[in-house]
N, C-alpha and C positions, 0 to 999 in steps of 0.2 A: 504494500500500500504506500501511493504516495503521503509525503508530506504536506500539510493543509496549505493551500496557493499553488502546489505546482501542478495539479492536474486545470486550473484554467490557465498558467500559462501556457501550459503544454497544446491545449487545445487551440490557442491559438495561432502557435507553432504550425498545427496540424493543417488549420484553414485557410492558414494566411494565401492570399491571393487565391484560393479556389475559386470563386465569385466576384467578378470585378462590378462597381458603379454602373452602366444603372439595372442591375442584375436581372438580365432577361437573356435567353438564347439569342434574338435575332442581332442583339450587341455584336457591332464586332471583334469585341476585344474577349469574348466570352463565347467564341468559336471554341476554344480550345484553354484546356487546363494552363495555369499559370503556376503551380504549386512550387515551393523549392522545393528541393532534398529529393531529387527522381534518382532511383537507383535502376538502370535498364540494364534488359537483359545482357548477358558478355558477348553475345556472338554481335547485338547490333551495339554494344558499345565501341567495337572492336571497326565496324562500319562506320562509324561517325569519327573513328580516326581519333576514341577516348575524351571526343568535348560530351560523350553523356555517361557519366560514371555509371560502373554496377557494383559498387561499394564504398561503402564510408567508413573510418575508423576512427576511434574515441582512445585516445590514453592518456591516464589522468595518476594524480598521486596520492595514496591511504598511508597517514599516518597510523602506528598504532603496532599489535601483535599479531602472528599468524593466523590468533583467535579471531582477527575481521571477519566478522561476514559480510558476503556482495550480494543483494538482488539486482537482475539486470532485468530492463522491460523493455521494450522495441515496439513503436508503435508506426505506422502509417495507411495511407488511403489504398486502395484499390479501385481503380479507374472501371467502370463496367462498362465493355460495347455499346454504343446506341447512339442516341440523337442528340444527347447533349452529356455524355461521360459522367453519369453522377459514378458517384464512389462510397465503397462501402470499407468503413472504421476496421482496421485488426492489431492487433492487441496480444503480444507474446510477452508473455511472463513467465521467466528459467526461474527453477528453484532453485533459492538460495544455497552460497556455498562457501565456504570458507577460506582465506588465503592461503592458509597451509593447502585444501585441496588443489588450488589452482597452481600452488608453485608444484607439488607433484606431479602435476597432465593438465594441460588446459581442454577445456571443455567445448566440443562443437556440437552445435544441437541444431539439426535439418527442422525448418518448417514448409507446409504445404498449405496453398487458400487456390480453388479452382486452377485455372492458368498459371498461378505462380509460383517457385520454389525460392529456398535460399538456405543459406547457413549462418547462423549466429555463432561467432569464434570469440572464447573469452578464456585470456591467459595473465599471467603475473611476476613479475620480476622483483627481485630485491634489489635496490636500489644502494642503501644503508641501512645501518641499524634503526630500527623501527618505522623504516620508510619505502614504500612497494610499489612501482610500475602495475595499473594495472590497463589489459588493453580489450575492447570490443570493437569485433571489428561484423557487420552486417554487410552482408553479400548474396546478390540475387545470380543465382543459377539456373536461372530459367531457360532450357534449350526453344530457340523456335528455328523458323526454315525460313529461308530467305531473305534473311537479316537485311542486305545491301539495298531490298526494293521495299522495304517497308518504309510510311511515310512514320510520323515521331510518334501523330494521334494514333497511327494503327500499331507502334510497338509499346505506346500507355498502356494498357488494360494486362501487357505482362511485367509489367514495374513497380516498383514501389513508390507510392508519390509521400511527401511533407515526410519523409523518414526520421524519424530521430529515436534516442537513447534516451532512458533514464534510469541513472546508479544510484543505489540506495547503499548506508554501508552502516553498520550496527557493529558497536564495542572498537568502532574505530573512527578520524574523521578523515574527510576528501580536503584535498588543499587548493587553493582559488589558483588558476591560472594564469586569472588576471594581477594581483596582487600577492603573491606569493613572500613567505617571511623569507629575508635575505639568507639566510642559509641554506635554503630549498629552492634558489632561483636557477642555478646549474641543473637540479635537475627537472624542473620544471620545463625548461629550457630545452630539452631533450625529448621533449612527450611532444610527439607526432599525430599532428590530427589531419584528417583526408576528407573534404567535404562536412565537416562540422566544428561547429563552438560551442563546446563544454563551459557551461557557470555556475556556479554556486546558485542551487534554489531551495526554498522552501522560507521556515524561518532565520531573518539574519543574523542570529546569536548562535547558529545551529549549520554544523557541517556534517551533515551527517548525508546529502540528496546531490547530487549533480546533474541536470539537463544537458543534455549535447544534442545544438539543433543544427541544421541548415542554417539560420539566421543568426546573424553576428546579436547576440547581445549581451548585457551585463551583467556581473551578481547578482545574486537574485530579485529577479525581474520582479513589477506585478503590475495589473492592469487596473489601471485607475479605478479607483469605488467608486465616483461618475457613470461610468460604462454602463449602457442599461444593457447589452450584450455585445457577441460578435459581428461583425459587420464584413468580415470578408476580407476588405481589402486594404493592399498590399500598402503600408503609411500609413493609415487611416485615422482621422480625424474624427472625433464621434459626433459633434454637433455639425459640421458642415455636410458628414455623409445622413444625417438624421436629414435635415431640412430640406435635401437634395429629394433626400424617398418620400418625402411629404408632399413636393412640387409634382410627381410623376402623374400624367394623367390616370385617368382609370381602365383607357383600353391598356396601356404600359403596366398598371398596376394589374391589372387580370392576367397579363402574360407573366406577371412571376407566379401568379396564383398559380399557375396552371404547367410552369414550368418545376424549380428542384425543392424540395420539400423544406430544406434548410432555410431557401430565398422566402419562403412562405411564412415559416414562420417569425424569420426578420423584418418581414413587412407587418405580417400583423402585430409583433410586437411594439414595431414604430408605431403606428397607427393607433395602438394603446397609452401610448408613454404620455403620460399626465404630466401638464403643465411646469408644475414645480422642478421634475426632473427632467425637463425640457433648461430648465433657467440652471440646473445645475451643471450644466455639457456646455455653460458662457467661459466658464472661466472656473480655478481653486487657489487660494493661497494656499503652500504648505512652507515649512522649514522655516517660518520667521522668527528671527528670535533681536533681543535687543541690540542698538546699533552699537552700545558700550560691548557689547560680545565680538563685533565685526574687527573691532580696531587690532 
């Protein structure tokens, strides 16, 4: 189980750019999936001459004893055939395991969802005393035919879209990355990451979770208490893309009804959103503090 705040940043991780403004199929910018983190098959990564990965790798640093234990969870979309690529949620959760297992053999665990295969590879190094490399590395092994004459939309539905990791580690902690204490900046320095950025999430007094997404961002992230939800898209501004879906006609408003289920229910949630929380998406103060503090 995650940590409380990271399963909504993760989600939107997961969505970010799925649905672009002003979310309807005949959009043209909503022909076609926008998701980061696509992990495509090897044979047409291999045709595209490796501009579309079929793997990412996460290595990161556990303070602590062999006693650590890792949960690792891997989450991304699945693009389904059809008229507008909706995508269905999957959700791999390895059972937890300990350092000491992992520096013995590291652990490769096959999944399968319809058309698509892959391998979740999770191993550990010792670094120093009480300090361990550990690495996950996800990879799609999906055989198809024809690799070189498929267009990108026809080799989506055997990819992994919005890919990403999330490390949990108990009786030990994960060390930031981004800020690393100077004596673990060598080897932090050293952790190789392929297609993702790893950061501290969850609570900020608490290292105990790591997100490693597609998208560059910082310690632990969180989405503004503002937000009355997801909105899709890639940037996103919540009161400008609010106001926007409020202007949309009503034949434009029936075509997301009637279009992806997700767009639906973002519309009728705008379409709910009460006044007062309409005035709270103008603007927040936060971090003020006295100007005798600033000097």
């Amino acid at each position: 189980m995650s940590p409380p705040g990271v399963e909504q940043i993760a989600n939107a991780v997961l969505y970010e750019g799925y649905i672009l403004y002003p979310y309807r199929a005949s959009s043209v910018k909503n022909r076609r999936r926008f998701n980061f983190g696509v992990l495509a098959p090897p044979s047409y990564s291999a045709a595209q001459y490796g501009t579309e990965a079929s793997a990412m790798r996460t290595e990161c640093l556990i303070t602590g004893t062999r006693k650590a234990r890792l949960a690792v969870r891997v989450r991304f979309l699945q693009v389904m055939p059809g008229s507008w690529q909706e995508a269905m949620e999957r959700d791999i959760q390895l059972a937890e395991c300990s350092l000491d297992d992992l520096l013995s053999a590291a652990r490769h665990d096959p999944f399968q969802y319809d058309s698509i295969s892959g391998v979740i590879a999770v191993s550990a190094a010792q670094v120093q005393e009480g300090v361990y490399r550990v690495a996950v590395e996800v990879s799609n092994d999906t055989p198809i035919e024809a690799a070189a004459s498929l267009t990108r939309d026809e080799a989506l539905p055997y990819s992994l879209a919005a890919a990403h990791t999330i490390l949990t580690v108990a009786d030990g902690e994960l060390v930031s990355l981004l800020d690393p204490p100077d004596e673990l900046r060598v080897a932090v320095g050293a952790c190789h990451n392929q297609g993702t950025w790893p950061v501290l999430a969850g609570a900020p007094d608490q290292r105990r979770c790591m997100l490693s997404s597609p998208i560059i961002l910082y310690d632990y992230p969180r989405i503004a208490p503002e937000s009355p939800g997801d909105l899709f898209d890639g940037t996103e501004i919540d009161e400008i893309l609010t106001l926007r879906i409020m202007t949309l006609t009503e034949e434009e408003k029936q075509e997301i009804r009637n279009g992806d289920a997700r767009g639906r229910r973002m519309l009728e949630r705008t379409e709910l959103l009460p006044e007062e929380h309409l005035q709270k998406l103008h603007g927040a103060l936060r971090g003020l503090r006295p100007a005798e503090e600033s000097r």
